[in-house]
DRENDO-1510 file (C-alpha; in Angstrom, 1 decimal, always signed):
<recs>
REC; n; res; u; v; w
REC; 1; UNK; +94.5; +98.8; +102.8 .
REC; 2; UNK; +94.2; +94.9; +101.8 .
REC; 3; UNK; +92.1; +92.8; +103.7 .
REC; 4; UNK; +94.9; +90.3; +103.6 .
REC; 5; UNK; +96.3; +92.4; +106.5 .
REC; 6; UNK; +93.2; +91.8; +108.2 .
REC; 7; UNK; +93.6; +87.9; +108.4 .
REC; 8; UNK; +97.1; +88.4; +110.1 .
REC; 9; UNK; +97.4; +87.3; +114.0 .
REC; 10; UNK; +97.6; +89.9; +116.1 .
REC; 11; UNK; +100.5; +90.4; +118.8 .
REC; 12; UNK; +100.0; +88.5; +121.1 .
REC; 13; UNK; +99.7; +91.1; +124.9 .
REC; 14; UNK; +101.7; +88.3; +126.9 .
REC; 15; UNK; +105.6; +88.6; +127.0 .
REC; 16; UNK; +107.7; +85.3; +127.0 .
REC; 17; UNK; +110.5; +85.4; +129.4 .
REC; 18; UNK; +113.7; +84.0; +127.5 .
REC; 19; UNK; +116.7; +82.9; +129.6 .
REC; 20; UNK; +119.9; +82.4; +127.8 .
REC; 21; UNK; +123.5; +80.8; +128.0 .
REC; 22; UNK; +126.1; +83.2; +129.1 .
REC; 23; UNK; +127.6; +83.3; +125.8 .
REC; 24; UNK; +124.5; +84.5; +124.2 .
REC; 25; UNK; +124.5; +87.0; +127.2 .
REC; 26; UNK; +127.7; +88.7; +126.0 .
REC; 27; UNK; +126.5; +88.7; +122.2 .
REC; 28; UNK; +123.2; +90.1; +123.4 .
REC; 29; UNK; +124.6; +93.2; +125.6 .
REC; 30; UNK; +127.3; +94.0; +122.2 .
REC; 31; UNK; +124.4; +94.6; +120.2 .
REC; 32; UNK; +124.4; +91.2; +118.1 .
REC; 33; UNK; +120.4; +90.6; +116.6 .
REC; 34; UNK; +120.3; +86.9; +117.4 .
REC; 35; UNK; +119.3; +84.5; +119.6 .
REC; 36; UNK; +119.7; +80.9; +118.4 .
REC; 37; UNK; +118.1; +78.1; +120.2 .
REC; 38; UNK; +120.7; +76.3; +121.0 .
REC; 39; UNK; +121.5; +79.0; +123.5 .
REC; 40; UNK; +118.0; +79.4; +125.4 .
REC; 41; UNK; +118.0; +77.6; +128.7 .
REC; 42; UNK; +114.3; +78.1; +129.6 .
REC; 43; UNK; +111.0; +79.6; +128.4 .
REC; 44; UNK; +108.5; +80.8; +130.8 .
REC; 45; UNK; +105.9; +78.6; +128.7 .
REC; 46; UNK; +105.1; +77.5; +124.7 .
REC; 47; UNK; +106.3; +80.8; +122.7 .
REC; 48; UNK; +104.2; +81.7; +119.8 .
REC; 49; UNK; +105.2; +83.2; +116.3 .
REC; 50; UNK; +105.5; +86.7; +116.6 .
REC; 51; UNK; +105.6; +86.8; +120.2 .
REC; 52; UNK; +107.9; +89.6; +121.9 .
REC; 53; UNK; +110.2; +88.0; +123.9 .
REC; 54; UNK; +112.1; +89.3; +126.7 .
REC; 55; UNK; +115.4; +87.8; +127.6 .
REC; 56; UNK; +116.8; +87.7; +130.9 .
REC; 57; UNK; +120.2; +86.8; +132.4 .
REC; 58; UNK; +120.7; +84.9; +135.3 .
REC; 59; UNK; +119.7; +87.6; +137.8 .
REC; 60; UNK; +116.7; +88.0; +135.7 .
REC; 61; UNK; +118.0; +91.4; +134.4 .
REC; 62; UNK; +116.9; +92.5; +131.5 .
REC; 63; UNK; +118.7; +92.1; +128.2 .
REC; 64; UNK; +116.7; +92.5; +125.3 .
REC; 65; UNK; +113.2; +92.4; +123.7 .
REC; 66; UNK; +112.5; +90.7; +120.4 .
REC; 67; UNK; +110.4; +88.4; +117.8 .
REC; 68; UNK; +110.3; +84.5; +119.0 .
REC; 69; UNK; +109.8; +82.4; +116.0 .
REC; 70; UNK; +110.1; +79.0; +117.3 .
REC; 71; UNK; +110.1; +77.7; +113.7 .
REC; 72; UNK; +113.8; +78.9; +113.1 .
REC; 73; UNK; +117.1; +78.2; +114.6 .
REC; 74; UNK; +117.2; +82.2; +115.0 .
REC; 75; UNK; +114.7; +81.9; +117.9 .
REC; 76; UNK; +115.0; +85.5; +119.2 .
REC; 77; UNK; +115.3; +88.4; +116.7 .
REC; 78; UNK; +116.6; +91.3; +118.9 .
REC; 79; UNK; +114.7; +95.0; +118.2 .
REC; 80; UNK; +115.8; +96.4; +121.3 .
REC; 81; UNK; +119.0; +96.1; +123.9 .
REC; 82; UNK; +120.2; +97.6; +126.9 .
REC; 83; UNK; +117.5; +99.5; +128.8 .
REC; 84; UNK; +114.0; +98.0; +129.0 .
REC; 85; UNK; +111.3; +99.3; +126.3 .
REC; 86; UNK; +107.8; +99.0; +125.7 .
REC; 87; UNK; +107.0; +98.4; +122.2 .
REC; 88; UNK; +104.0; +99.9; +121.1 .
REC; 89; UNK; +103.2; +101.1; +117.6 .
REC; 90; UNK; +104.5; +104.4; +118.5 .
REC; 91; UNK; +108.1; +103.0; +119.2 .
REC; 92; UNK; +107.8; +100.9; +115.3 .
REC; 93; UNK; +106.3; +104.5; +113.9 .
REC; 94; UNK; +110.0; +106.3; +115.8 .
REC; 95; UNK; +112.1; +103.3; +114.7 .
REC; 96; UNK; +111.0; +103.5; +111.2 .
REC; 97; UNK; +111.1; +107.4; +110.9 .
REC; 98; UNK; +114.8; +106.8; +112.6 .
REC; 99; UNK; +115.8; +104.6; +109.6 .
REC; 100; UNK; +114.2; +106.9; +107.1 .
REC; 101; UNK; +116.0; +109.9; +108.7 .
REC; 102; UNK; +119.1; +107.8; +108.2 .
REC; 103; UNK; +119.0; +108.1; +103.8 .
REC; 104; UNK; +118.1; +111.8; +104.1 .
REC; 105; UNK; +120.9; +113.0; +101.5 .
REC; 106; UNK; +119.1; +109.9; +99.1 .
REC; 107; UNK; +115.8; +110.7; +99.5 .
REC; 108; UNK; +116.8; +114.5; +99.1 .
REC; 109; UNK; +118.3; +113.8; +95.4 .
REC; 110; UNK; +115.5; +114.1; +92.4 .
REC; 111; UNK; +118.0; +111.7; +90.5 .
REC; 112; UNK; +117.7; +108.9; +92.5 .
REC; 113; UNK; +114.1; +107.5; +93.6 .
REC; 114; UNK; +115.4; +103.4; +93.8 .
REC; 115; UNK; +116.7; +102.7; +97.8 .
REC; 116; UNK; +116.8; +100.8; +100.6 .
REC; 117; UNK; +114.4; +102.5; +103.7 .
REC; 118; UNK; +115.2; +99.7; +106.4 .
REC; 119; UNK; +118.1; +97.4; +105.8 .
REC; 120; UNK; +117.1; +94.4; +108.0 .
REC; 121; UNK; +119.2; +93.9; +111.7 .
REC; 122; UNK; +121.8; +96.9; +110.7 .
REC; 123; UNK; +118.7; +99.3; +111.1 .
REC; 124; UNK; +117.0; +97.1; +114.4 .
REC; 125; UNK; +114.6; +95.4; +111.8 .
REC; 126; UNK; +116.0; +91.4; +112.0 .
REC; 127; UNK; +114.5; +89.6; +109.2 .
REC; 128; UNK; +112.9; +92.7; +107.5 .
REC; 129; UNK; +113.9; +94.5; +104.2 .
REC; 130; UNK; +111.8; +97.5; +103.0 .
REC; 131; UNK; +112.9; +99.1; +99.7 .
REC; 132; UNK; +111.5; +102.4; +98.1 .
REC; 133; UNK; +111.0; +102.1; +94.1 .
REC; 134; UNK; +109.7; +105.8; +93.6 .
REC; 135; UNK; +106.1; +105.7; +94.6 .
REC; 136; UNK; +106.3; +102.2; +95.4 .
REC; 137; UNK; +107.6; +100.3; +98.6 .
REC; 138; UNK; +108.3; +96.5; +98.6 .
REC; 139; UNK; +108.5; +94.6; +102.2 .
REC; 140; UNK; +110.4; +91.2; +102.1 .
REC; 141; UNK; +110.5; +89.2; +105.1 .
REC; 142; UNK; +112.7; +86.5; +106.0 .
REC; 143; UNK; +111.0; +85.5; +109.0 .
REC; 144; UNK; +107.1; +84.6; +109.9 .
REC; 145; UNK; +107.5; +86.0; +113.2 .
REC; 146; UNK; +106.9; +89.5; +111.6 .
REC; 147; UNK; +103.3; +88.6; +110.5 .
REC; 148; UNK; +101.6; +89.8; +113.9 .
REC; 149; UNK; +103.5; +93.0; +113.6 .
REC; 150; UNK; +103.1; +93.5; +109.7 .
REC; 151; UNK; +100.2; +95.5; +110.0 .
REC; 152; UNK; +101.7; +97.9; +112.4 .
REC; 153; UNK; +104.9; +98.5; +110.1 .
REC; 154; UNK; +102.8; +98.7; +107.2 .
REC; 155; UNK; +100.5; +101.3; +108.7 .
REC; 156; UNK; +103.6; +103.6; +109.5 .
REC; 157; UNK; +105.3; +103.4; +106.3 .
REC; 158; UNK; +102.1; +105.1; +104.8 .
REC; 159; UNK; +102.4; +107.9; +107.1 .
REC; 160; UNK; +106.1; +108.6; +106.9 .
REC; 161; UNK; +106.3; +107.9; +102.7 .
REC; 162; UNK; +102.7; +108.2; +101.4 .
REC; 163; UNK; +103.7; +105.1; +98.8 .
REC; 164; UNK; +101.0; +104.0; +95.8 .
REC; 165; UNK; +101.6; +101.0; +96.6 .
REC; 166; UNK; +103.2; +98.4; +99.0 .
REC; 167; UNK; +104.1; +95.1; +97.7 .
REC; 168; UNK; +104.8; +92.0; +100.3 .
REC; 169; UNK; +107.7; +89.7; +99.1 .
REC; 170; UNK; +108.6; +86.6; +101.1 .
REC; 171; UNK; +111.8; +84.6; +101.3 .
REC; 172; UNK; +112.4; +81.0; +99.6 .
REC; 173; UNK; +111.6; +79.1; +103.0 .
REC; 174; UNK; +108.6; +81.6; +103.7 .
REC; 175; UNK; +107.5; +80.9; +100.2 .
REC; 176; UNK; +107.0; +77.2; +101.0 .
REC; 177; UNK; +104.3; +77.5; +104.6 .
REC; 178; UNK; +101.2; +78.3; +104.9 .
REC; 179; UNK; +101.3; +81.7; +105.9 .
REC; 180; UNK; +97.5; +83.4; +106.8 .
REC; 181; UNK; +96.9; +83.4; +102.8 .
REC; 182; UNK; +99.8; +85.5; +102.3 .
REC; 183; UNK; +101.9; +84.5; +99.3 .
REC; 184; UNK; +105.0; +86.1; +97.5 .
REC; 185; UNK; +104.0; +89.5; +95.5 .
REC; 186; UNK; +101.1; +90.3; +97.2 .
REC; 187; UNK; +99.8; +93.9; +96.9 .
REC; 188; UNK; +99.3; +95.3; +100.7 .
REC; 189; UNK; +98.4; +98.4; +99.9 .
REC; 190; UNK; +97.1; +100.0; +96.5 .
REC; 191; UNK; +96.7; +98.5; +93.1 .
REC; 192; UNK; +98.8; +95.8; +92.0 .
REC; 193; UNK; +101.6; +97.0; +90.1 .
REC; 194; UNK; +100.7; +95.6; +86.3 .
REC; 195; UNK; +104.4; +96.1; +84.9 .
REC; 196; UNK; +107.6; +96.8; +86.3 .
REC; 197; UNK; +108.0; +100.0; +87.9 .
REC; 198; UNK; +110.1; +102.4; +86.9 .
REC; 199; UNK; +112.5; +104.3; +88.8 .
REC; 200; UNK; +115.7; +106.6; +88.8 .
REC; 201; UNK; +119.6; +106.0; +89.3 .
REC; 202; UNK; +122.2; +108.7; +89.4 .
REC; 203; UNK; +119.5; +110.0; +86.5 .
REC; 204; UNK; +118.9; +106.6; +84.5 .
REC; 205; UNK; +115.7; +105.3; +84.3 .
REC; 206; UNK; +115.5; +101.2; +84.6 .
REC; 207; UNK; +112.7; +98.8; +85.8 .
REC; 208; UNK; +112.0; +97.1; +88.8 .
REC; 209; UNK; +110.0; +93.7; +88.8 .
REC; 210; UNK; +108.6; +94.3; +92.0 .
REC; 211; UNK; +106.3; +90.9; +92.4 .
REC; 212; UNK; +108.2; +88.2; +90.7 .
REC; 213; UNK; +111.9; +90.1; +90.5 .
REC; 214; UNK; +114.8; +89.1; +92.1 .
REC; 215; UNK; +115.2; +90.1; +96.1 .
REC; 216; UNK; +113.2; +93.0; +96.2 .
REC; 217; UNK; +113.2; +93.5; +92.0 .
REC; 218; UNK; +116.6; +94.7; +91.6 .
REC; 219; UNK; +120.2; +94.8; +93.5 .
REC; 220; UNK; +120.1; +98.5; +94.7 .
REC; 221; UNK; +123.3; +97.5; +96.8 .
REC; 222; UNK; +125.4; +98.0; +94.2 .
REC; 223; UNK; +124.0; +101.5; +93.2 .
REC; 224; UNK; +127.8; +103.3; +93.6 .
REC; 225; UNK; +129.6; +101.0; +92.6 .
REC; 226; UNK; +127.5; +101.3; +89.3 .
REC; 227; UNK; +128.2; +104.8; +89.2 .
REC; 228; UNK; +132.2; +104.1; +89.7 .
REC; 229; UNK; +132.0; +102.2; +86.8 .
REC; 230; UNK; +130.3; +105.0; +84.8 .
REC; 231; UNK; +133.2; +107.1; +85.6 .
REC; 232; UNK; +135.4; +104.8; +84.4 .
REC; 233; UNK; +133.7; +103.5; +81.4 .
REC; 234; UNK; +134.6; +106.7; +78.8 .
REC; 235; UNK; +135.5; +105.4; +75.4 .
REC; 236; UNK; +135.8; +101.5; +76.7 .
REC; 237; UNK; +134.9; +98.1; +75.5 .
REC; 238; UNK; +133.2; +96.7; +78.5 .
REC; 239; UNK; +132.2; +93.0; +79.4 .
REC; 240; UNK; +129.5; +92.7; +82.7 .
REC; 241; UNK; +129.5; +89.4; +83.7 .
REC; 242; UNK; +126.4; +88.4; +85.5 .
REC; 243; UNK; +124.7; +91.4; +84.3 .
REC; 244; UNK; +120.9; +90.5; +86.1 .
REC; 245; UNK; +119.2; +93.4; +84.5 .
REC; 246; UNK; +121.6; +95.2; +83.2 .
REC; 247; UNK; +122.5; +98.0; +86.1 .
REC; 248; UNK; +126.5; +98.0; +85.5 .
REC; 249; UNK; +126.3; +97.7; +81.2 .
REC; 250; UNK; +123.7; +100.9; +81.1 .
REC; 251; UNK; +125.9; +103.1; +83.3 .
REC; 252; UNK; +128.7; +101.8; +81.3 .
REC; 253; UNK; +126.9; +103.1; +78.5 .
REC; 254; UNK; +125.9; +105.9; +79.7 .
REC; 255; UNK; +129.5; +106.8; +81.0 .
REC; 256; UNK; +130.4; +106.8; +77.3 .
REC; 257; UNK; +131.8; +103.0; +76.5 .
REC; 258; UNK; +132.0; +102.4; +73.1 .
REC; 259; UNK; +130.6; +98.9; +73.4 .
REC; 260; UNK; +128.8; +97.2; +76.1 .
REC; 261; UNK; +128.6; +92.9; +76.7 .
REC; 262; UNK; +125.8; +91.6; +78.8 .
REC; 263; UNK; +126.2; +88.0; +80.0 .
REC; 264; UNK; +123.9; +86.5; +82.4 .
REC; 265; UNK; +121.9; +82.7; +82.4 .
REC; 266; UNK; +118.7; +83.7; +82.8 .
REC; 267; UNK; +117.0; +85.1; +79.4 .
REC; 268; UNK; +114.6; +87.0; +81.6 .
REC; 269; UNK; +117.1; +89.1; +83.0 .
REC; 270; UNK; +118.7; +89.8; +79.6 .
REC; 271; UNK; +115.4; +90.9; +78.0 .
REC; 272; UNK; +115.2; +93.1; +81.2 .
REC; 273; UNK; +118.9; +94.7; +80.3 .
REC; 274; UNK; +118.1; +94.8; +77.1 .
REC; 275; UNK; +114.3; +97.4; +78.3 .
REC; 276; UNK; +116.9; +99.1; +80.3 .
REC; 277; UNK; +118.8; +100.2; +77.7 .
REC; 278; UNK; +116.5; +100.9; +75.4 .
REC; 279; UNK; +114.7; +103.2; +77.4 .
REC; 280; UNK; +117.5; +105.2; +78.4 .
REC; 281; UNK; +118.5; +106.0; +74.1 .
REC; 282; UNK; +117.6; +109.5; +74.8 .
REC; 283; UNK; +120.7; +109.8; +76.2 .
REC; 284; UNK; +123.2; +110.6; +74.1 .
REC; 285; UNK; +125.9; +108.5; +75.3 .
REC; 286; UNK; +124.0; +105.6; +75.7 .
REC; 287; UNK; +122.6; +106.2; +72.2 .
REC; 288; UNK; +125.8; +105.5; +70.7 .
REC; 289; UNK; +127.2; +102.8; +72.7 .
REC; 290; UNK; +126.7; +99.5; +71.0 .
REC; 291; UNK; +124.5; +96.5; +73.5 .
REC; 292; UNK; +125.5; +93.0; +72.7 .
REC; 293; UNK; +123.5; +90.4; +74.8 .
REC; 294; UNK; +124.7; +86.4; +75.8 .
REC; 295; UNK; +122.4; +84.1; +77.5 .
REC; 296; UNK; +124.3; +81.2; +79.3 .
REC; 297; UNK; +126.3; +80.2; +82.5 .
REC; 298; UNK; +129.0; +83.0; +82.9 .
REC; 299; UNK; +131.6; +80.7; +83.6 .
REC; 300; UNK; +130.9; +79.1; +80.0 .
REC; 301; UNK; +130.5; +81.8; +78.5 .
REC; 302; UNK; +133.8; +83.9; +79.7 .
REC; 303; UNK; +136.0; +80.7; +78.8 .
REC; 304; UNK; +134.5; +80.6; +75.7 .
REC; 305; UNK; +135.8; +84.2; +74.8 .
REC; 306; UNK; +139.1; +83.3; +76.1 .
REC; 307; UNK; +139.1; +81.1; +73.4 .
REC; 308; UNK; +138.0; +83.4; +70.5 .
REC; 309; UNK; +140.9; +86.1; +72.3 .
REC; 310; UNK; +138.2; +88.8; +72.8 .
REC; 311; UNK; +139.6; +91.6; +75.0 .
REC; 312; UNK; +137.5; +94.3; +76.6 .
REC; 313; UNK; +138.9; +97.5; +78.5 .
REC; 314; UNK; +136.6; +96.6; +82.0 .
REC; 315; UNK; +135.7; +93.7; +83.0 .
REC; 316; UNK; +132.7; +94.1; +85.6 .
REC; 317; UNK; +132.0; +90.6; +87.3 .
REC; 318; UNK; +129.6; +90.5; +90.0 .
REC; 319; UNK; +128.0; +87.0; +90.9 .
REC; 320; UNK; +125.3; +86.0; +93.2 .
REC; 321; UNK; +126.3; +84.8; +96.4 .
REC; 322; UNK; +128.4; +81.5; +96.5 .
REC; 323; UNK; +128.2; +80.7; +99.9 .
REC; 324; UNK; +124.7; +80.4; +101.5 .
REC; 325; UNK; +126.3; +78.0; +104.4 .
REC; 326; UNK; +129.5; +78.1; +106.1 .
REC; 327; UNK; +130.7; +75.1; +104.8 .
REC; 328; UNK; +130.2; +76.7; +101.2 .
REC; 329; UNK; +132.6; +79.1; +102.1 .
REC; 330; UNK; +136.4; +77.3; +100.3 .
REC; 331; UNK; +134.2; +76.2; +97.2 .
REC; 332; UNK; +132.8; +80.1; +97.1 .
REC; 333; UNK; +136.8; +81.4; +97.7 .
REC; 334; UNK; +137.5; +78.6; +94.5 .
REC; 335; UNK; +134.9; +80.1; +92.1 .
REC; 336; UNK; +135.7; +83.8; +92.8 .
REC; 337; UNK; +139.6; +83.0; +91.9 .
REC; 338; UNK; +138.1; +80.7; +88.7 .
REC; 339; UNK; +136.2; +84.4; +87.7 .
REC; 340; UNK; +139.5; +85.9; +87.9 .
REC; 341; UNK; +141.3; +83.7; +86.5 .
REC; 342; UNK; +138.9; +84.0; +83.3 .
REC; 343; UNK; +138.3; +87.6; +83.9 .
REC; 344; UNK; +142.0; +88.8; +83.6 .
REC; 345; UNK; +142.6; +87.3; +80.5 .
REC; 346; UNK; +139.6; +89.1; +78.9 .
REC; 347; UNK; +141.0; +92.6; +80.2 .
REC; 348; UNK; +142.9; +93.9; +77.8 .
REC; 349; UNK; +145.9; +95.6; +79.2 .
REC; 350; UNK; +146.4; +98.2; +81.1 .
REC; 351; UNK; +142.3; +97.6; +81.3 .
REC; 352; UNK; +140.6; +97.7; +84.8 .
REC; 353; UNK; +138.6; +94.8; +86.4 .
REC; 354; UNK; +135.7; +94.7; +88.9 .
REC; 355; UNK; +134.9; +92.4; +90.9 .
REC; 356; UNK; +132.4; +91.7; +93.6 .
REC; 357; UNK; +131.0; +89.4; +96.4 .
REC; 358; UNK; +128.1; +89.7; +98.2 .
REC; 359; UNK; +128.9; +86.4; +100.4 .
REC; 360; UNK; +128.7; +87.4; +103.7 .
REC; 361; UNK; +130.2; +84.3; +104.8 .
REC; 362; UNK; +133.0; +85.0; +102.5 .
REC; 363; UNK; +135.2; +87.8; +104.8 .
REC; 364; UNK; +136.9; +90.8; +102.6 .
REC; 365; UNK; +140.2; +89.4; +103.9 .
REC; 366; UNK; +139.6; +85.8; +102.6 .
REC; 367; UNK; +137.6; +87.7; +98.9 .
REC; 368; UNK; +140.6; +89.8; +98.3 .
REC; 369; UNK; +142.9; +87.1; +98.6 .
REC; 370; UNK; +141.3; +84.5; +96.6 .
REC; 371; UNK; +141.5; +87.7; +93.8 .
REC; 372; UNK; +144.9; +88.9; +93.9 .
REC; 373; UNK; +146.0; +85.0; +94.5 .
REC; 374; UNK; +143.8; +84.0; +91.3 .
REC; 375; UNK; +145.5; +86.8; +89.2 .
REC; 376; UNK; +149.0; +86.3; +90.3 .
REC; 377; UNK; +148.6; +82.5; +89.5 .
REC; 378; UNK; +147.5; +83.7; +86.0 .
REC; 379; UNK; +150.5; +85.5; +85.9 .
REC; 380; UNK; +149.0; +89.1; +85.8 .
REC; 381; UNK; +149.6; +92.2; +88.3 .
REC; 382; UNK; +146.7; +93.9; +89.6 .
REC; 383; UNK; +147.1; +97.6; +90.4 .
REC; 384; UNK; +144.5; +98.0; +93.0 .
REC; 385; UNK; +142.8; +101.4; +92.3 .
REC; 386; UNK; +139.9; +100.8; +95.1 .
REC; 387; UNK; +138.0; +98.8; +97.4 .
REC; 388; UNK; +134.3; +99.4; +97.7 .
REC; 389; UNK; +131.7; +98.1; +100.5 .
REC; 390; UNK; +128.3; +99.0; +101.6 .
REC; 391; UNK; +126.5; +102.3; +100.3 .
REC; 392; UNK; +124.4; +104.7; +102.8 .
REC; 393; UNK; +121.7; +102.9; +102.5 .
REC; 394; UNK; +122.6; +99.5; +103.8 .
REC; 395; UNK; +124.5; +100.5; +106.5 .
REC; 396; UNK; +126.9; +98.0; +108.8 .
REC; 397; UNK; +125.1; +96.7; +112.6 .
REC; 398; UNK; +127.0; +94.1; +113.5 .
REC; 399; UNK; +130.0; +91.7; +112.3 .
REC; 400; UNK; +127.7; +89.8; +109.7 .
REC; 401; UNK; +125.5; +92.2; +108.6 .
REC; 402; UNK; +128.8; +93.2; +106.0 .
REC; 403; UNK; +128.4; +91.2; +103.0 .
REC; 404; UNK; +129.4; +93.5; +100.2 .
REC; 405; UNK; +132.6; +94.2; +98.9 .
REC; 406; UNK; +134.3; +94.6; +95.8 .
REC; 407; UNK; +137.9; +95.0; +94.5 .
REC; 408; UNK; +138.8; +97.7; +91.5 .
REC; 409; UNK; +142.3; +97.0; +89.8 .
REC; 410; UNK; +143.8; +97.8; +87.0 .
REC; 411; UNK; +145.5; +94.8; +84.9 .
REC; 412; UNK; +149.3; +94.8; +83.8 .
REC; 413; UNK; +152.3; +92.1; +83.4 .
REC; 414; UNK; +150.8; +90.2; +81.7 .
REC; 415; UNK; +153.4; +87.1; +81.0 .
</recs>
């Protein structure tokens, strides 16, 4: 075990009574994670990071428990509501094994060793992500008032899953305080991993930057929608706009596409695709599928094939998240029908196109629309085939906690 874990605060043994609004009441008792400051009416003194806080209604019933981090407008991350609970590392060790328990059929499958253990508040985690890449787990918090509790979690992850290795990650804003000596990529438990780590997908093999990657080192959200697209991708020309590392071109490949066209603006993430292929040749399929690789803003780059009349059989566009505030939200709902608009004029027809959002701001109503409005505006029909949203893994807790959803349409009339 790191002695980094050892210069952690511990939990502090006094509980901070929280009183809240009445509104916040009724989000509390439906099972909503979130207490926001604006809604606490008193404090029964100065809360510290990590503390557990109790919250109380006016009657000075109990409501919740949870994490106080007086740094954030989330003030109260809710573990537990309804009846009171004690929280003791036996209760983290039962909730943990709970949310293991929950991706059973996953863990079961040799053909799959890349997945998400604890999937934040929709597993009674707020502000904590813990994904498994084979022997290696990766912790990313998004909130500092874990750090008292780290130690605990950390200690039952290596009973339930016996990892190599557990790797810390931290979010952007976590990144930039001083945080005990803790700093992005840290190694918590083991050796530091030297390379990316390999792991397995529906049987491919691809890499996982696990200390300076992307989220955790790679989007596993996306993980059946990947595999849809292998299904589909038999004898095709296929474009994959926003590619990252190159998840949706090598099951592309591997579903038997003739060709394969990786886009995406960071070169990084291209030489990443390009590993990912590469090590997956033994396969026969992916052997003979032809990888070509572009480097530059998608946007750019998908007009600039508009241009030059390139057509591809499925068009796979899935972009990072547009909306990171609320008032991002009719810009993020303009860009998604700009990718369409670009994206159904590279489908060849009769050709299929997939596209995705991961804006949880962005509602599937609102996504959908801003799609089908994009592609009627382009004058082109789309025959919707599927919509796709969360895998097992990152199950649905409450109303925000769904961010992922993508549409699957085939392309026709085109005028």
């Amino acid at each position: 075990m790191s002695d980094v874990l050892d210069r952690l605060p511990r939990p502090n043994e006094r509980r901070l009574a929280v009183r809240v609004n009445d509104d916040a009441r009724r989000h509390v008792r439906r099972g909503h994670p979130w207490v926001f400051e604006a809604s606490i009416t008193s404090t029964g003194g100065e809360g510290q990071m990590g503390d557990l806080a109790v919250v109380f209604d006016r009657q000075r019933r109990f409501q919740a428990i949870g994490l106080y981090d007086p740094d954030s407008p989330i003030r109260v991350r809710v573990l537990h509501h309804g009846e009171p609970e004690t929280i003791t590392p036996q209760w983290w060790h039962r909730r943990l094994a709970d949310a293991i328990e929950r991706r059973a059929p996953l863990l079961a499958s040799p053909d799959t060793s890349g997945l998400r253990l604890v999937h934040g508040e929709n597993d009674g985690f707020p502000g904590l992500v813990v994904d498994r890449y084979d022997s290696v787990l990766v912790i990313k918090l998004y909130s500092a008032a874990w750090l008292p509790h780290l130690r605990t979690v950390v200690d039952a992850l290596v009973d339930l899953m016996g990892p190599e290795a557990v790797v810390l990650r931290l979010s952007r804003a976590l990144q930039r305080r001083d945080l005990a000596g803790l700093t992005d990529g840290t190694t918590l438990v083991g050796a530091p991993p030297a390379a990316p780590v390999p792991f397995r997908e529906h049987g491919l093999v691809l890499e996982a930057d696990v200390v300076a990657g992307q989220k955790t080192g790679y989007f596993l959200d996306q993980r059946d929608n990947r595999q849809l697209v292998r299904s589909m991708a038999g004898g095709a020309r296929v474009l994959d706009v926003f590619s990252c590392t190159g998840g949706f071109s090598l099951a592309a490949a591997a579903g038997g596409a003739t060709s394969v066209t990786s886009v995406d603006v960071s070169h990084a993430a291209i030489q990443a695709a390009r590993r990912n292929l590469e090590r997956n040749r033994d396969q026969p399929a992916v052997a003979r599928c032809r990888h070509e690789t572009i480097t530059g803003d998608a946007f750019e780059v998908m007009a600039r094939l508009v241009d030059q009349g390139a057509r591809f059989d499925l068009v796979v566009v899935d972009p990072p998240s547009f909306a990171q505030r609320q008032s991002s939200v009719p810009g993020a709902l303009r860009a998604y029908g700009r990718l369409t608009d670009l994206a159904v004029r590279l489908v060849a027809e009769g050709g299929v196109l997939v596209q995705a959002s991961c804006s949880a701001r962005v509602s599937a109503e609102a996504f959908f629309g801003a799609v089908r409005g994009a592609a009627a505006a382009a004058g082109v029909g789309l025959d919707e085939l599927a919509r796709t949203g969360h895998p097992l893994d990152h199950p649905i807790g409450f109303d925000e906690g769904a961010y992922l959803k993508a549409i699957v349409a085939g392309v026709q009339q085109r005028s």
